[in-house]
N, C-alpha and C positions, 0 to 999 in steps of 0.2 A: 172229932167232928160230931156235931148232932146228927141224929136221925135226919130233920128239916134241912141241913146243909145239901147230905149224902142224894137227899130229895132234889135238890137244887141240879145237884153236878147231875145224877141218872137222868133227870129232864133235859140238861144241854148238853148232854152227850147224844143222844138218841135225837135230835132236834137235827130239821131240816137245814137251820141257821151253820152250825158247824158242819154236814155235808158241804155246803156254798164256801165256806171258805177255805176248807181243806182241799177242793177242788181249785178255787181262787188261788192259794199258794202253791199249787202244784203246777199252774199254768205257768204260773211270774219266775219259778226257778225255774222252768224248761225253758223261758225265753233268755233268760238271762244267762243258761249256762251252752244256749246254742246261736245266741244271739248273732256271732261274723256267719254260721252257714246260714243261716233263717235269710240275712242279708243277702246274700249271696244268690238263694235263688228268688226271691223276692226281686230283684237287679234283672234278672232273665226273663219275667215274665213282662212280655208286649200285649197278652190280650186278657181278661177276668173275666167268666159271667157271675152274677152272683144278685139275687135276688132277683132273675127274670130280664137282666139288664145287663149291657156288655161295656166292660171298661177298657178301654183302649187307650194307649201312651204310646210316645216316642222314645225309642230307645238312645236319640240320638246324645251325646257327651261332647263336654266341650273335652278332646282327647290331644289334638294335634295342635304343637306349639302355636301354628298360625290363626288358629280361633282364639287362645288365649291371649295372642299377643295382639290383635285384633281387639279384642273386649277390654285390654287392660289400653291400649289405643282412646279409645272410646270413652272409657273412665275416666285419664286424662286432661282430654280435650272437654267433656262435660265439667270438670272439678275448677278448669281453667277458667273458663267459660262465667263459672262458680263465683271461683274467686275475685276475677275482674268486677264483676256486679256486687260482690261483696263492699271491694275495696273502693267502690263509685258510692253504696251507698253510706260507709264509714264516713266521706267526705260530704256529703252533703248533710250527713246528721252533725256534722261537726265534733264528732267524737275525738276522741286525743291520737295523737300523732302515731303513739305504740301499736295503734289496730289497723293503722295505715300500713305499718311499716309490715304488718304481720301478714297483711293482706296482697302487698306486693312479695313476701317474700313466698309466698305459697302460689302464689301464681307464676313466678319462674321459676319452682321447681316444674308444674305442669308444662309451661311450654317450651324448657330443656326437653323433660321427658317424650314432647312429641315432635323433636326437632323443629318448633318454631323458634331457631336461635333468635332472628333477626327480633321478635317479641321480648323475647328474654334478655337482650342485651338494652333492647327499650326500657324496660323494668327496671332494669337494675339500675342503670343510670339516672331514673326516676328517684330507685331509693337511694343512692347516693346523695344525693341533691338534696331528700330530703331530711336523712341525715345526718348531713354536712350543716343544714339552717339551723342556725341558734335562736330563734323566734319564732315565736306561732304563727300559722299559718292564716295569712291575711283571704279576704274575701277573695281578691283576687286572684291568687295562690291555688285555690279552692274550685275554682271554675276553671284555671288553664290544668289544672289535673284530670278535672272532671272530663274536659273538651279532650284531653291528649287520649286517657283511658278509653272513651265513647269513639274517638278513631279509630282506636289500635280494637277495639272491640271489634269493631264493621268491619276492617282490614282481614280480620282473622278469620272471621264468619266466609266473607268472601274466599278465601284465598283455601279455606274446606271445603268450601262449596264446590267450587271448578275443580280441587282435585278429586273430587266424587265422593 
């Protein structure tokens, strides 16, 4: 090594620059190798002050099965909801039959999963029908699915409604 390199290295050695990041890597492995307790109690704190200002959270967790089966309820009934409008607007773009088909069939798995059988055996017989047809679906075709779907929509709407 020249004199001018040794220059080099005794400058970034002694340099503020590697202080920062010797300190820098010294934070990033302490998190990394405490990172579940750091969580841990990071989880337990409900209140922060920190800059003059207080931070406050809810400690509340979705923990008991009834919240969660509640939310996944929810999810459900929203994706059904989803899919019905999905598969209303498939049919008025005129798209091909297979998104129809794709559109009914994701919509009874939703309202199996929220015991709306009576919807889901609607469905299905829907797709059977449609199927079963060895022809493209004429205008007409297209409107009484439209009209049958926009019932069973209302129907559904209503009948979460009343049960709260």
């Amino acid at each position: 090594m020249s004199s001018q390199d040794l220059e080099i290295l005794r400058v970034f050695l002694n340099s503020p620059v590697l202080a920062k990041l010797v300190w820098a890597l010294l934070i990033i492995t302490i998190l990394v190798i405490f990172k579940n307790e750091i969580s841990e109690l990071v989880k337990g704190i409900a209140e922060m002050e920190w800059l003059g200002g207080k931070l406050k959270w809810s400690k509340q967790r979705l923990t008991s099965p009834t919240d969660k089966e509640k939310m996944s309820r929810q999810a459900h009934i929203y994706w059904l909801g989803h899919d019905i409008m999905y598969t209303m607007d498939v049919i008025i773009r005129e798209l091909g039959t297979a998104h129809i088909i794709h559109g009914f069939r994701v919509s009874i798995i939703h309202a199996r999963a929220v015991q709306l059988d009576e919807y889901g055996d609607q469905l299905e017989r829907l797709l059977s029908n449609l199927q079963a047809q060895s022809t493209a679906l004429t205008r007409e075709d297209r409107i009484k699915l439209l009209e049958t779907l926009d019932d069973m929509r209302t129907q559904i709407g209503k009948q979460l409604n009343a049960a709260g």
